[in-house]
N, C-alpha and C positions, 0 to 999 in steps of 0.2 A: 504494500500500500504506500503510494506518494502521494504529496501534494504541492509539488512542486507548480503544477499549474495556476493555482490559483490566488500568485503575487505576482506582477508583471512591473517591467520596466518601464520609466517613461520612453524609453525606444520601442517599446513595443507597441504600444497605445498611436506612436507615430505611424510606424506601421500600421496598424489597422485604420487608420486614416489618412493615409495616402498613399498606398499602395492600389496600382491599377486590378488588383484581383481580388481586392476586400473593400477599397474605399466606395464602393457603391452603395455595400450593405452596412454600415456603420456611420453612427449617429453620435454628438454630441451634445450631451443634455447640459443644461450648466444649472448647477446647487446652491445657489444664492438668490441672495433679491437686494432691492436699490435698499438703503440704509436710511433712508428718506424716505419712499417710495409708498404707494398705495397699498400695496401688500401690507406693509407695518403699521397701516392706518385703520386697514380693514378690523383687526381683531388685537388683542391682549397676547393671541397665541399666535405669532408671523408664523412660526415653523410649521402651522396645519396648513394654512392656505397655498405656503413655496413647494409643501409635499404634495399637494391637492395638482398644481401646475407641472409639477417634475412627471406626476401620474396619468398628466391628459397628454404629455410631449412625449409620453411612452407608448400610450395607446396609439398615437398617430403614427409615433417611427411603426409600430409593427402592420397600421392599415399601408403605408407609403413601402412597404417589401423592406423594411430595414431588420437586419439578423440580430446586429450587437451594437447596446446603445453603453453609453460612458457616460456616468453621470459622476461631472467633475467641479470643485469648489476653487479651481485653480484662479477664477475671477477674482477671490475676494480684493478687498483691500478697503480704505479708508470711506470711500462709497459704496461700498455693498458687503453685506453681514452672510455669513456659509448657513445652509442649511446643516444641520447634525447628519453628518453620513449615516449613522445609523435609520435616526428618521426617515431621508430619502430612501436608503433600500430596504428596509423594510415597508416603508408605505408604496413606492413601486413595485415590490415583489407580489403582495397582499393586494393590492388593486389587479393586478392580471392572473391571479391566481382566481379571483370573483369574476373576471371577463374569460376564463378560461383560453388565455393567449398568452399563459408563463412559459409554456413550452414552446413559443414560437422566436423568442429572444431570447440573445444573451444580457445577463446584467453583469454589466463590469462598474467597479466605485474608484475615481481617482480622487483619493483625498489627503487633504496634512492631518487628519484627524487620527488616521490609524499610525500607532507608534510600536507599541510593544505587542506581544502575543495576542493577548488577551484580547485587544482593539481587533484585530485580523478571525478572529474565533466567533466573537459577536457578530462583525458583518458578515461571516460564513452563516453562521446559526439563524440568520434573516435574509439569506437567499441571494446574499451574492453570489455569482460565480468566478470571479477573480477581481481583487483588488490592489491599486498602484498606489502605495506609500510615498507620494512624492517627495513628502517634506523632510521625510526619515531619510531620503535618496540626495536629495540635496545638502542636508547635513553631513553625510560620508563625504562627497565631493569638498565640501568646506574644511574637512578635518584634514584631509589629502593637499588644499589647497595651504593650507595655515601651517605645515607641517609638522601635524600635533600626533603621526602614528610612530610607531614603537616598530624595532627592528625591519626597520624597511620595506613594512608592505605597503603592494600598489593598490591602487582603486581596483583594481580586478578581484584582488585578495581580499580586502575589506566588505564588497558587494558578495562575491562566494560566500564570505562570513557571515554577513548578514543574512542571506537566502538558508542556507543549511540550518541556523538557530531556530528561524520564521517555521519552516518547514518541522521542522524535529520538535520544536513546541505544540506546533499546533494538533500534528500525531498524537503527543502528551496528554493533550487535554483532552482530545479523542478519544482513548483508550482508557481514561479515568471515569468517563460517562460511560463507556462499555457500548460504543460506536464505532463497529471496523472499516466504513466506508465513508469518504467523503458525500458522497453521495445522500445517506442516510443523514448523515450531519446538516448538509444544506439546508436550510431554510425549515427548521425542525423547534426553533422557538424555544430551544432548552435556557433560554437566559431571561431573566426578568429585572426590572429596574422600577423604580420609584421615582416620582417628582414630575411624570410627566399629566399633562391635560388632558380630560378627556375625551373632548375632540380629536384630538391627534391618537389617541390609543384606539377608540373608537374607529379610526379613517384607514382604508383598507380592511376591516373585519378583524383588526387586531384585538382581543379582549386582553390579554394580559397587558401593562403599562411599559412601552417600549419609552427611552429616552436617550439622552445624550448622557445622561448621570452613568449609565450603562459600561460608556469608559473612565470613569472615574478611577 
């Protein structure tokens, strides 16, 4: 059993988006909303109505023949606020699993949000299918860049490093819940968290309280 599949490079994410034999069928969604904006005017809870928007630009990529959408936070910045990677895929996964169109796309999460194991475990257990640590990837680059590593390894060594732990953790906590397949693991809800609204736990058919407190 591996699971090497399901962390990806930001070279890979390039690839599936401009590669002449994939870029037709792949989508990029974007996980944010204006920081100002209407969204945050409409309700007390922005993150139900950004998840509500992330779940109609999924239903559409998959009417418009799109295979694998990416829904990525890479916009943020000082005008626009990230939706909780957890929030978007689990409320995209949970919305086409009610439309009966999960099996018709892939869901991929490019986020700064996932950092350590645990982060990469929870977006499995809500139905990711692979997700791109960016900001965890750009960090390694900066340590490489600042020359803060230890007996001479290169970015190749440090990224190997980082994949093998990612990998061999999340096996770990597989095997602890007595789960031999990735598979079985995906989008199977074994996590619960507190503090979220319940509109937003309610949205997709989720009844247990999915949050962002989840990576805590």
């Amino acid at each position: 059993m591996g699971c090497g599949c399901v962390r990806l490079l930001p070279a890979d994410l390039l690839y599936l988006l401009n590669s002449e034999w994939v870029a037709g069928c792949t989508q990029m969604a974007d996980a944010s909303a204006p920081a100002n904006g209407s969204w945050v005017k409409l309700s007390s809870v922005p993150m139900h109505w950004t998840s509500m928007h992330a779940c109609s630009e999924a239903t559409q990529a998959i009417d418009d023949g799109i295979k694998v959408i990416i829904l990525s936070d890479r916009d943020i910045g000082p005008s626009r606020v990230p939706l909780s990677a957890l929030v978007a895929c689990g409320g995209v996964h949970h919305h086409l699993v009610t439309q009966k169109k999960r099996a018709k796309i892939a869901l991929m999460i490019e986020t700064a949000e996932a950092r350590e194991v645990h982060h990469l475990c929870v977006l499995l257990g809500y139905g990711a299918d692979a997700i791109c640590p960016w900001l965890t990837m750009e960090c390694i680059h900066k340590v490489i860049r600042e020359g803060l590593v230890k007996d001479d390894k290169t970015l190749d060594d440090l990224m190997d490093n980082y994949r093998h732990s990612v990998d061999g953790g999340i096996l770990k906590v597989m095997s602890k819940m007595g789960i031999s397949t990735l598979q079985s693991y995906k989008g199977a809800q074994i996590f619960e968290a507190l503090g979220c609204d319940l509109r937003s736990s309610r949205h997709g058919r989720v009844r247990d309280a999915r949050a962002w407190l989840a990576f805590a």
